[in-house]
Z-matrix of the N, CA and C atoms (Angstrom, degrees):
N
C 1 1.444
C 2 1.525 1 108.22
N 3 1.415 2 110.73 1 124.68
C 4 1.359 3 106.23 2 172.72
C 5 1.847 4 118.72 3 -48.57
N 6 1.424 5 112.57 4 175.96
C 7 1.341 6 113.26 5 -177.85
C 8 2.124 7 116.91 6 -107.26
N 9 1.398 8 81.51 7 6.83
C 10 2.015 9 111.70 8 172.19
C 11 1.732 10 88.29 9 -87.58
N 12 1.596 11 120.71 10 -53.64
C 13 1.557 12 114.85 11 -165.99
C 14 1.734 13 103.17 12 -70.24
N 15 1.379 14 126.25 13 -39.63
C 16 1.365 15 125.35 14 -155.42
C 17 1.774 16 108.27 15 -79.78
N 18 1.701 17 93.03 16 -19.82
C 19 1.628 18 104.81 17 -177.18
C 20 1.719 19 93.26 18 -84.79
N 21 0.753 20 129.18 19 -59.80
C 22 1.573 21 123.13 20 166.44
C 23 1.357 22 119.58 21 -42.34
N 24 1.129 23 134.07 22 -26.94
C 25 1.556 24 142.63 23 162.07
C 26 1.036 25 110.83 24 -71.15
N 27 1.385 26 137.05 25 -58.82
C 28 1.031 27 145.40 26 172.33
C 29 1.617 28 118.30 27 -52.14
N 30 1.332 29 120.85 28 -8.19
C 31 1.870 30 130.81 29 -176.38
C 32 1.441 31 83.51 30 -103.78
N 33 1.506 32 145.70 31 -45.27
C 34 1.697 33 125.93 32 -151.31
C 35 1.878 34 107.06 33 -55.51
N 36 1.388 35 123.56 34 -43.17
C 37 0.995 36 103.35 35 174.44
C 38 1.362 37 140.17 36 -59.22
N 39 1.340 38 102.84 37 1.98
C 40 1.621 39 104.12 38 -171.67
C 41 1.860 40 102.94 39 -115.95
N 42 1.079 41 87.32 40 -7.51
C 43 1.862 42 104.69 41 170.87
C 44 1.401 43 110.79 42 -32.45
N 45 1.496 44 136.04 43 157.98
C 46 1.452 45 124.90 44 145.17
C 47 1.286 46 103.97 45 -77.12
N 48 1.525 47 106.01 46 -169.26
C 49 1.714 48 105.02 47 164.93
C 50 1.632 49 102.20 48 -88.38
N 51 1.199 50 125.82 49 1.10
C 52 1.554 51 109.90 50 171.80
C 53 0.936 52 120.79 51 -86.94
N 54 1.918 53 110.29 52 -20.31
C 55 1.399 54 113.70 53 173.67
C 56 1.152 55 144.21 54 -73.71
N 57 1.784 56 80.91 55 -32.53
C 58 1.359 57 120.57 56 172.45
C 59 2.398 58 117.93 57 -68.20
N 60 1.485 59 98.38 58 -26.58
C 61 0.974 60 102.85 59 153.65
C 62 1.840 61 137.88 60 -70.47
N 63 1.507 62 99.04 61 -19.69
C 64 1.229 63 115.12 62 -147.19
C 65 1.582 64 94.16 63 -90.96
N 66 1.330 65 123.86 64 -19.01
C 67 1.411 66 153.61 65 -144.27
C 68 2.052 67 97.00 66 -113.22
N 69 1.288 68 81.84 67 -42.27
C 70 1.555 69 98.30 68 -173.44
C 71 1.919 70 100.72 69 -71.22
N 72 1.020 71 88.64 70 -45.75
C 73 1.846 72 103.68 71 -163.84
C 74 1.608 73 96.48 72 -73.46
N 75 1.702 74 130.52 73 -33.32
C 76 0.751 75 134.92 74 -175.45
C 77 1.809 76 115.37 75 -72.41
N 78 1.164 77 112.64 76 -59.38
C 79 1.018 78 114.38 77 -175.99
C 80 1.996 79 118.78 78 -83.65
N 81 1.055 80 92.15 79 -4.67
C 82 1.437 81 112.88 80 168.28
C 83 1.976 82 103.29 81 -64.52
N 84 1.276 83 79.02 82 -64.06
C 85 2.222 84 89.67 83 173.85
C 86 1.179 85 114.33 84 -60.98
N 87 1.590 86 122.45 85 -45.60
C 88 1.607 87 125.94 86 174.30
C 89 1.794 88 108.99 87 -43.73
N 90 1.673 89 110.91 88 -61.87
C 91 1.034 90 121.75 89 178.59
C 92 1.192 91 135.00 90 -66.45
N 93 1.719 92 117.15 91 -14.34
C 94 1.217 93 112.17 92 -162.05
C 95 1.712 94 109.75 93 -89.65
N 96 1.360 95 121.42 94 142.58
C 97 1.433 96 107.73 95 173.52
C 98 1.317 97 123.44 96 -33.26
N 99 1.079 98 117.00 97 122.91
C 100 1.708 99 137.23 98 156.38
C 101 1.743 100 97.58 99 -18.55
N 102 1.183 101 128.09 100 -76.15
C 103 0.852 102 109.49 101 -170.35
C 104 1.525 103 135.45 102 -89.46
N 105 1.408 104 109.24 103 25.36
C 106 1.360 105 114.18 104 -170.12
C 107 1.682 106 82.18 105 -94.04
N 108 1.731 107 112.66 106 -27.67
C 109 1.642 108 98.39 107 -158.14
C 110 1.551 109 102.57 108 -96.79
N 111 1.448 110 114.75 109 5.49
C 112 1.923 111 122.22 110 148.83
C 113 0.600 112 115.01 111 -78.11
N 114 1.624 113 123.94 112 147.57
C 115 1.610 114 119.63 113 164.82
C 116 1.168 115 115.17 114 -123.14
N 117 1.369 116 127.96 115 -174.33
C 118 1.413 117 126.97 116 -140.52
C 119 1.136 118 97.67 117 -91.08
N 120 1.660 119 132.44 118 -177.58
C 121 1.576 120 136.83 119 -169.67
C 122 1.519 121 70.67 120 -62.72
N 123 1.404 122 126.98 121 -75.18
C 124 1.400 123 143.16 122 -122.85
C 125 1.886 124 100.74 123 -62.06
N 126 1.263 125 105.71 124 -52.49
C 127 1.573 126 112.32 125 176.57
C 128 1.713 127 110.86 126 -70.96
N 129 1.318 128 131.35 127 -19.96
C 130 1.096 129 105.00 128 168.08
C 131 1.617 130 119.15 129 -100.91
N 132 1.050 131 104.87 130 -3.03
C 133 1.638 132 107.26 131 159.79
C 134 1.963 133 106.99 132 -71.16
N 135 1.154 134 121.02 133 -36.20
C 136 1.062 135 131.30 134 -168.66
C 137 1.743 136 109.64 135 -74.41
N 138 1.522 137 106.81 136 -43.03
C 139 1.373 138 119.60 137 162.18
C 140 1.722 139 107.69 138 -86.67
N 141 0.371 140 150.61 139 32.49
C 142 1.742 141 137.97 140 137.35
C 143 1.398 142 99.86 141 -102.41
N 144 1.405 143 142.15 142 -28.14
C 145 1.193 144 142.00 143 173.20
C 146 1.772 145 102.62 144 -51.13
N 147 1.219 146 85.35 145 -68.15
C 148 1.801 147 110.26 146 -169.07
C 149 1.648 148 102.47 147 -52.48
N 150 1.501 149 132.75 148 -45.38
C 151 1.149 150 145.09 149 -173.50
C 152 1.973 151 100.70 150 -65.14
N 153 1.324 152 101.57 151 -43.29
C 154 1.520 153 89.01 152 -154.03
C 155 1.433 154 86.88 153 -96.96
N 156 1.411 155 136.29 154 -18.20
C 157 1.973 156 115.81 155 176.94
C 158 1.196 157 78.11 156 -61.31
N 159 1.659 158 135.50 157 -81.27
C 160 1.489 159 126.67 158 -149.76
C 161 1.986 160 118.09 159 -36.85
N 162 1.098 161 99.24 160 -24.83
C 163 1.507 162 95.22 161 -175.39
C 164 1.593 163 107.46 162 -101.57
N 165 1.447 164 114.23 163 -22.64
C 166 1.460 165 104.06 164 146.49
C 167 1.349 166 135.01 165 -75.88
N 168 1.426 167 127.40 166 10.94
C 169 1.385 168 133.93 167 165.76
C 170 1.259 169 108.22 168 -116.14
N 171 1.293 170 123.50 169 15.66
C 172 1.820 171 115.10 170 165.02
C 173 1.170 172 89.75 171 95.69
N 174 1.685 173 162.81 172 65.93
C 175 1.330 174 160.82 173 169.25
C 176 1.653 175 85.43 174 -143.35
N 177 2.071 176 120.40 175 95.83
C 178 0.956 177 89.89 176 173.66
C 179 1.578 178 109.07 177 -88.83
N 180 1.660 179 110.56 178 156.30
C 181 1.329 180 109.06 179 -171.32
C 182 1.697 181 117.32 180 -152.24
N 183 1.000 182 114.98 181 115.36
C 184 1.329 183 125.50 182 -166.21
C 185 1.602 184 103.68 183 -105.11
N 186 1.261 185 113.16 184 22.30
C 187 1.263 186 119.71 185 173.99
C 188 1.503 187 148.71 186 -20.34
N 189 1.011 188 162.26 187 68.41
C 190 1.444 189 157.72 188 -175.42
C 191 1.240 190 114.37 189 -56.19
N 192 1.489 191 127.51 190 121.42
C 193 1.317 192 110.08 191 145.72
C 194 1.611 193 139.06 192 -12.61
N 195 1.664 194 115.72 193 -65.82
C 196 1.163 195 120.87 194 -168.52
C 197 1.937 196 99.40 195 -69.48
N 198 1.441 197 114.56 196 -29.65
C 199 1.504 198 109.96 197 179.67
C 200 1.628 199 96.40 198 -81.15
N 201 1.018 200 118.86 199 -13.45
C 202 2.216 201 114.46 200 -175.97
C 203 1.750 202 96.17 201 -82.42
N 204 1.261 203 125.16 202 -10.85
C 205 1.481 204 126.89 203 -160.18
C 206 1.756 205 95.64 204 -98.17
N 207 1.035 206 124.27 205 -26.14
C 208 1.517 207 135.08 206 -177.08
C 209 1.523 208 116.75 207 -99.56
N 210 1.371 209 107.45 208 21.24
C 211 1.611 210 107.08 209 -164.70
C 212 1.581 211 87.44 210 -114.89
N 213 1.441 212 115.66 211 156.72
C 214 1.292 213 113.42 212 176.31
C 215 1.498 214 111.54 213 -70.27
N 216 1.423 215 130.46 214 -17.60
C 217 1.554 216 112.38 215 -168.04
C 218 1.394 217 79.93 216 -97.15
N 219 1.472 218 169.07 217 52.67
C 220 1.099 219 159.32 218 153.37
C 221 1.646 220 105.61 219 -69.00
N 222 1.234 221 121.45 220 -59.01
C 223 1.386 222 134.55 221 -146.95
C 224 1.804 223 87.88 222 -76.72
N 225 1.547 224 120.57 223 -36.04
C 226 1.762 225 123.14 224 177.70
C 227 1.487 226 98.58 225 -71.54
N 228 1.165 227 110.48 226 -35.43
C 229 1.729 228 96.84 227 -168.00
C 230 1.567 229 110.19 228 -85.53
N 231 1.214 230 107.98 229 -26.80
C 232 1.948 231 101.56 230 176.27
C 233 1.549 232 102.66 231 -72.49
N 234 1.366 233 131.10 232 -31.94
C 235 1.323 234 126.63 233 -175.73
C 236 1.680 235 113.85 234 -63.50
N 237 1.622 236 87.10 235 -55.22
C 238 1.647 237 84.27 236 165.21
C 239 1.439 238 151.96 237 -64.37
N 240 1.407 239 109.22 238 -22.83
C 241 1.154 240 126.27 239 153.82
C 242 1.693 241 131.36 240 -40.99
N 243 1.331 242 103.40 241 -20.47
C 244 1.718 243 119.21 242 -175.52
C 245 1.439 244 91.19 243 -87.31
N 246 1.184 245 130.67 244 -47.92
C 247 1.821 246 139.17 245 -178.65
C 248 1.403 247 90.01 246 -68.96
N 249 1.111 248 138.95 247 -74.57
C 250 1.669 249 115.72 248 -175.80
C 251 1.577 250 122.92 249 -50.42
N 252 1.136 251 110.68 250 -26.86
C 253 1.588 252 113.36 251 171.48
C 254 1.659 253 103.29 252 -64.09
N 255 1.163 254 116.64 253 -73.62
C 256 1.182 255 120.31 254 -166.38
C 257 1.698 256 116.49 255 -61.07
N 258 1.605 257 117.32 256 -11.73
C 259 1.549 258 124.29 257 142.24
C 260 1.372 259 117.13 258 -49.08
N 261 1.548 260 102.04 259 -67.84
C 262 1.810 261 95.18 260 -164.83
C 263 1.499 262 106.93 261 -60.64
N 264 1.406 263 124.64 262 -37.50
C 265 1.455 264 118.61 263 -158.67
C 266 2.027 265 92.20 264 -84.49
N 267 0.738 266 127.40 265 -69.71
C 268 1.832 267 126.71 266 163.37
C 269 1.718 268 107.60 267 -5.59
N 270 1.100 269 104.96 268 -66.14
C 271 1.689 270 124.19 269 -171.93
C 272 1.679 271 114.04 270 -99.52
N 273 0.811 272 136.67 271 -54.10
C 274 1.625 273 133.96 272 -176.59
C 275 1.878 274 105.41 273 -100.05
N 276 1.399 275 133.66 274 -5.50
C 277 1.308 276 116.79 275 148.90
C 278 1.851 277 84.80 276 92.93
N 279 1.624 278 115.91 277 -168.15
C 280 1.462 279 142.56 278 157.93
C 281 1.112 280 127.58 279 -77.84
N 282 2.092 281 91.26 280 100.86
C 283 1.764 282 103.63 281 -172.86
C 284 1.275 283 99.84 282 -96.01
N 285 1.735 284 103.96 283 -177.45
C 286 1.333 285 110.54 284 176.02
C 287 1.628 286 86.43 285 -121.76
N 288 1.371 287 97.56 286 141.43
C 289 1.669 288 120.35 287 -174.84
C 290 0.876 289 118.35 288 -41.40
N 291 1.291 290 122.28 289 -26.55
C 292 1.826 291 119.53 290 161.56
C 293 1.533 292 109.44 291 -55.13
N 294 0.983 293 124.83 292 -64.48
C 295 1.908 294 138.88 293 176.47
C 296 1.299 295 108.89 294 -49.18
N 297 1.565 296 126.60 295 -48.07
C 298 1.354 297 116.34 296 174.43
C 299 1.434 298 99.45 297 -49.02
N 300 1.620 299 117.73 298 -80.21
C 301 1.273 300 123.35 299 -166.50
C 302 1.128 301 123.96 300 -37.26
N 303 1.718 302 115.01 301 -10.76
C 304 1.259 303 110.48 302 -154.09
C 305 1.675 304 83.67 303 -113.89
N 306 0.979 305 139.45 304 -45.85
C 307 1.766 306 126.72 305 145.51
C 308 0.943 307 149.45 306 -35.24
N 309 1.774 308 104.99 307 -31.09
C 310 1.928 309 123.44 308 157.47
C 311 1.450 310 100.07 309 -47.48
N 312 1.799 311 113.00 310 -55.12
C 313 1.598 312 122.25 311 -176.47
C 314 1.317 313 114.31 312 -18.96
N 315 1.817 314 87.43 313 -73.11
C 316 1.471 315 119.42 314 -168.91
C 317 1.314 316 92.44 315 -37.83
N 318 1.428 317 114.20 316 -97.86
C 319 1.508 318 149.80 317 -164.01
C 320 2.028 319 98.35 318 -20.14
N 321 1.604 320 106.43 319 -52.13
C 322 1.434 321 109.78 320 176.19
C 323 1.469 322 130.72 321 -68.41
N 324 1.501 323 99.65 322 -25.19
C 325 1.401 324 108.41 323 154.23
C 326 1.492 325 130.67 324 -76.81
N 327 1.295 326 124.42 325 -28.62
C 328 1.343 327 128.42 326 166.41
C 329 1.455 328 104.44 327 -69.78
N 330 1.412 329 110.92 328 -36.78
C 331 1.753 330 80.40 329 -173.13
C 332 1.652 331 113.65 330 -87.99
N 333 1.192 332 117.47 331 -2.93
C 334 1.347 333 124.62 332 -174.57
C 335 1.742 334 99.37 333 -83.68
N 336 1.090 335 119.61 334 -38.86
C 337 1.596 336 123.87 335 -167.57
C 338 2.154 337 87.85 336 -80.44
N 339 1.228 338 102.88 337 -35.82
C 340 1.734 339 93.47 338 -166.46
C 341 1.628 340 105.60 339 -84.04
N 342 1.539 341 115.65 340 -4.56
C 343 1.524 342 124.76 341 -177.66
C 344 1.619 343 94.63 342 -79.93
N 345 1.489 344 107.95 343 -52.23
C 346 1.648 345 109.14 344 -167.86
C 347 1.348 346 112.73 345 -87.83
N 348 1.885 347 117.50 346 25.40
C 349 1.514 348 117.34 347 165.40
C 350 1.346 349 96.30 348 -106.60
N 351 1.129 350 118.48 349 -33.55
C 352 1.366 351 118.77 350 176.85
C 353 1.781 352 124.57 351 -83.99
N 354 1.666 353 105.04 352 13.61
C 355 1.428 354 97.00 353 -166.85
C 356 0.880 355 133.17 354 58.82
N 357 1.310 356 124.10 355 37.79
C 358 1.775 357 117.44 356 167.29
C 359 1.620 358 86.79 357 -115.24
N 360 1.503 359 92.59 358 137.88
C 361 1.631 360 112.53 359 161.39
C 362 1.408 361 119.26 360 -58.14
N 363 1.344 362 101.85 361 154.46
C 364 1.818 363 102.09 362 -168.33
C 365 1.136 364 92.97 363 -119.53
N 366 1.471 365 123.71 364 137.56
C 367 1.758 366 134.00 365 -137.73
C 368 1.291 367 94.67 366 174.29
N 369 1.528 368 111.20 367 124.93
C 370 1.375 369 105.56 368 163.70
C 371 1.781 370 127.84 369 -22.77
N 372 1.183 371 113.97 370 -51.29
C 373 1.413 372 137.99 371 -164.20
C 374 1.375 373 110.69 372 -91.77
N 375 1.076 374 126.44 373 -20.72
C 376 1.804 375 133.58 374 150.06
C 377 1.395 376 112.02 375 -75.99
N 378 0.863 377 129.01 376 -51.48
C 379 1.687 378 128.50 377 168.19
C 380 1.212 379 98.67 378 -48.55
N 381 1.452 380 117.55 379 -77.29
C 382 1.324 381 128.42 380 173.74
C 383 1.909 382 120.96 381 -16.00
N 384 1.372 383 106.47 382 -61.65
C 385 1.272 384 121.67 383 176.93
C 386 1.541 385 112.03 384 -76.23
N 387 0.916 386 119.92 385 12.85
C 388 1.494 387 122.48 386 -154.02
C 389 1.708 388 117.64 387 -134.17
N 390 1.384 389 90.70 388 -30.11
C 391 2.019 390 117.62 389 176.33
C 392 1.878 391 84.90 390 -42.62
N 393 1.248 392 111.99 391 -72.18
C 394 1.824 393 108.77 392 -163.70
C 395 1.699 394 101.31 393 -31.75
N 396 1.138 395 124.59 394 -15.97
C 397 1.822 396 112.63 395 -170.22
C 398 1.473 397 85.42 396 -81.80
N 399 1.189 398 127.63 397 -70.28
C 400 1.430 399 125.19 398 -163.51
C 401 1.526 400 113.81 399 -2.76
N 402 1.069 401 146.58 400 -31.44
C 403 1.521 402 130.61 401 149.36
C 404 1.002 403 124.31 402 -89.15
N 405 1.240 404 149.73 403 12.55
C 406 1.268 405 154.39 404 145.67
C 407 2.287 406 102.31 405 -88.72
N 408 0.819 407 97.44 406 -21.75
C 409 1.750 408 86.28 407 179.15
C 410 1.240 409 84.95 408 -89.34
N 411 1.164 410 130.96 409 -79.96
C 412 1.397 411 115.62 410 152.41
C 413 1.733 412 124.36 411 58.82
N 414 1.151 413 85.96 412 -95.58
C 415 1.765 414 126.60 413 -170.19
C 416 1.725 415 104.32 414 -97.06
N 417 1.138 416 105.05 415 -10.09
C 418 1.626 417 102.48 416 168.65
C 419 1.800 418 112.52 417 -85.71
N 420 1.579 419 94.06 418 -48.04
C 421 1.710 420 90.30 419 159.18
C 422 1.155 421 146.28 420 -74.11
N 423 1.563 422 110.02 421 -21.16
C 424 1.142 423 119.71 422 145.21
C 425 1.533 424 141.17 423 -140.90
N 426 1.549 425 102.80 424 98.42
C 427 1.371 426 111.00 425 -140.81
C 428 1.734 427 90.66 426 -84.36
N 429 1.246 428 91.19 427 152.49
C 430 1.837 429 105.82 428 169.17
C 431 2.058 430 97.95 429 87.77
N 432 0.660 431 124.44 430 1.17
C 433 1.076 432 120.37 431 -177.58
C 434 1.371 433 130.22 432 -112.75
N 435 1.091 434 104.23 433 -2.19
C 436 1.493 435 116.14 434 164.35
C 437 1.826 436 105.72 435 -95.54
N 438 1.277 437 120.05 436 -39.81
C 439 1.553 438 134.22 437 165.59
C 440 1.559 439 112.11 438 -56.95
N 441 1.156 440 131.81 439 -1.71
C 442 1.588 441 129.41 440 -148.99
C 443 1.489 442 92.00 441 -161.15
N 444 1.587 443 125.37 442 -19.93
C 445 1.611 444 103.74 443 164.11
C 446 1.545 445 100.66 444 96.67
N 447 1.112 446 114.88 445 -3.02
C 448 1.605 447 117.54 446 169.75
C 449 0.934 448 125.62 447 -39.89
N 450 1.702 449 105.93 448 -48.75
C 451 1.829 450 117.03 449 -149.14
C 452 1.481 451 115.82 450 -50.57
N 453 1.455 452 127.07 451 -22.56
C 454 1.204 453 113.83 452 -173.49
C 455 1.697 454 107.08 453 -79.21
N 456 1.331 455 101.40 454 -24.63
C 457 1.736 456 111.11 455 166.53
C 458 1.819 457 104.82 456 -25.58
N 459 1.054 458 99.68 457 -52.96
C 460 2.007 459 111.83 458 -161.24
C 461 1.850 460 94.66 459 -59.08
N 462 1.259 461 112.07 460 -46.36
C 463 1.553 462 128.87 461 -165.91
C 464 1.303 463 97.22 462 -64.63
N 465 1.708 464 115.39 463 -46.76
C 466 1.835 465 112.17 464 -168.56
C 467 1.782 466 82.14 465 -70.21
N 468 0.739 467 124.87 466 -73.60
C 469 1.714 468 120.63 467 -152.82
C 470 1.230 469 110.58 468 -52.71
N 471 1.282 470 122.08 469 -32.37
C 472 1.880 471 107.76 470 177.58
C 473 1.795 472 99.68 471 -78.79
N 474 1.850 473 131.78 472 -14.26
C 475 1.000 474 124.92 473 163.75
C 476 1.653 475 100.58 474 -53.81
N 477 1.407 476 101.85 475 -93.08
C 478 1.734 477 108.97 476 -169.64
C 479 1.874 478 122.10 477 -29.20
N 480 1.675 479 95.23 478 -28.13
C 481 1.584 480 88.66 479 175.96
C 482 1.719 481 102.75 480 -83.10
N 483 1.280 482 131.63 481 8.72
C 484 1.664 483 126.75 482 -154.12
C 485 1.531 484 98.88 483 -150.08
N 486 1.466 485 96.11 484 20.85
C 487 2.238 486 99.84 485 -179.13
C 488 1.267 487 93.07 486 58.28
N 489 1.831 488 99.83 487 141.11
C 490 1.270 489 109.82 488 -163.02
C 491 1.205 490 116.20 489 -84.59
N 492 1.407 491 118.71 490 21.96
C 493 1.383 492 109.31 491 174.17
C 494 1.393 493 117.02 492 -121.90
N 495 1.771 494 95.80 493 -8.66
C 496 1.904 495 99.14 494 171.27
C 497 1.579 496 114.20 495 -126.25
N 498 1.312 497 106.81 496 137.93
C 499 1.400 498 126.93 497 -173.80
C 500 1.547 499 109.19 498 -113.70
N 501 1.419 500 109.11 499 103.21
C 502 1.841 501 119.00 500 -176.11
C 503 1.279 502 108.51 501 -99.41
């Protein structure tokens, strides 16, 4: 062991426990597989969605994946994410990654505007816990249209309002 590692060993006892966490959280990320701290095409299309409503509603957030994986709503928001997949592809069919992203938008903005009608604070970890509504807010804004085959209706109209060949 080098004598840089043993002098660093030699400081943990005098650590706080925040430091002592801080050490924990650190080398936890150093160590953890490379790819456990990437995420899939599907989750980081899903998190840049999730990242940028929050910073368009005043949540400032400079967020990382590998720091979004250590947050307590992490473990609600990867679960939910499989229920929003299986929405868009169920109801809106085979997009091209512009259109998903551009429905994550949607979808993150409806639930962020329907969190702050209902008074819930907007917090990483409320969003977070909260992604599973995204098809049920959904269908509150536009009701009957998921029952009737509409939904891709929502996709042509944010095309035609965004030129028909780009969807923001």
């Amino acid at each position: 062991m080098s004598s840089s590692m043993n002098s660093i060993i030699e400081q943990l006892p005098s650590l706080t426990n925040e430091e002592l966490q801080a050490v924990r959280d650190t080398a936890t990320f150093l160590t953890d597989n490379t790819k456990q701290n990437k995420p899939t095409d599907w989750e980081a299309k899903v998190f840049q969605a999730f990242n940028k409503q929050l910073s368009t509603s005043g949540i400032q957030t400079n967020l990382h994946y590998a720091s979004f994986r250590r947050t307590s709503g992490y473990k609600a928001w990867i679960q939910s994410i499989s229920k929003v997949e299986t929405f868009i592809t169920n109801n809106f069919g085979t997009l091209k990654n512009i259109e998903r992203l551009a429905l994550l938008n949607l979808f993150y903005k409806l639930l962020i505007d329907n969190m702050n009608e209902i008074n819930v604070p907007i917090t990483i970890n409320t969003v977070s816990s909260h992604t599973k509504r995204i098809p049920e807010v959904f269908n509150m804004n536009f009701p009957g249209y998921i029952a009737s085959g509409l939904a891709p209706m929502v996709l042509a109209t944010m095309r035609k309002r965004n030129g028909n060949n780009h969807v923001r």
